[in-house]
N, C-alpha and C positions, 0 to 999 in steps of 0.2 A: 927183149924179143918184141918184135911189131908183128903186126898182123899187114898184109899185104893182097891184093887182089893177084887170084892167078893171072898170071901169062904181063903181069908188070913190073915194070922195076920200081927196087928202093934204093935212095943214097944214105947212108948211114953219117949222119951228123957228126958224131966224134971224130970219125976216120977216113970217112970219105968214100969207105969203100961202097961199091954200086954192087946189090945183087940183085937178079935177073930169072924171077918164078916161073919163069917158060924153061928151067933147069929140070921140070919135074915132068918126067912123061907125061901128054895129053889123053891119052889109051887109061892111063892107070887112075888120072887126076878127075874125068867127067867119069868112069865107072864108079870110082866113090860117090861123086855125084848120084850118080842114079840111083844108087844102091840106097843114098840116104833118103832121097827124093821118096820110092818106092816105100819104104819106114813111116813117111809121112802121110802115104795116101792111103797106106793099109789103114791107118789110125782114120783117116777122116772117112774112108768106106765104113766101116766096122759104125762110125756112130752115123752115118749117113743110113744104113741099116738100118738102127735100130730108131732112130726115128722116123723111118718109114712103118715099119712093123707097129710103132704105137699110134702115128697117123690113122693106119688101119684097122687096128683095135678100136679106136677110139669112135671114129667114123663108121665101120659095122657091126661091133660087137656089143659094145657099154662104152659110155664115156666116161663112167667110172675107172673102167681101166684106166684111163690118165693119170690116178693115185698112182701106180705101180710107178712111174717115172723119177718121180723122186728118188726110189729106193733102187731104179735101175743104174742112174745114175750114180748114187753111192759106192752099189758093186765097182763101177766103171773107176773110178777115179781113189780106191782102196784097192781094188784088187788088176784090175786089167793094164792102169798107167805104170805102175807102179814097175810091173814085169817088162813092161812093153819099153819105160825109158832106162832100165838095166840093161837092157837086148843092145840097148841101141849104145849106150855108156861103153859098154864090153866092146863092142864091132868099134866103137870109133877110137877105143885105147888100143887094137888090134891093128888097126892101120897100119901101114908101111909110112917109116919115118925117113924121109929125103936129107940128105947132108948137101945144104945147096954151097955152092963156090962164088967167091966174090969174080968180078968183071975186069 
């Protein structure tokens, strides 16, 4: 099995046969896309977040608070990754599987 860019072709060394990734609806093929895309931005919002929220601690409240970061981090990458790259393992083993046809 090769991996292949959508919307190009491959020729198959042993046999010569040519197959042709624009086989695979465009509608169905960039919705995955986005879907996955959107997976990735929740993730960098979420710590985009929280390191504004400690910015600001830090900055008006105690800069002590900046200790909490380490342990915030912790939670994040024990508990938050952990669910967030299952969610996302699940959704991409869910995917609709294409039977492409040689050329």
């Amino acid at each position: 099995m090769k991996h292949v860019p959508y919307g190009e072709r491959w020729t198959c060394e042993r046999c010569g046969s040519t197959w042709n990734t624009s086989q695979i609806p465009p509608e169905e093929y960039w919705g995955i896309m986005r879907e996955m895309r959107r997976y990735r931005l929740s993730v960098i919002g979420v710590a985009l977040g929280l390191a504004v929220v400690f910015g600001i601690l830090a900055l008006f409240v105690a800069a002590t608070l900046v200790i909490l970061l380490p342990l915030t981090l912790a939670g994040w990458f024990i508990w938050y990754m952990p669910r967030w790259r299952r969610k996302v393992r699940q959704r991409a083993r869910s995917l609709p599987k294409w039977q492409l046809h040689p050329e």
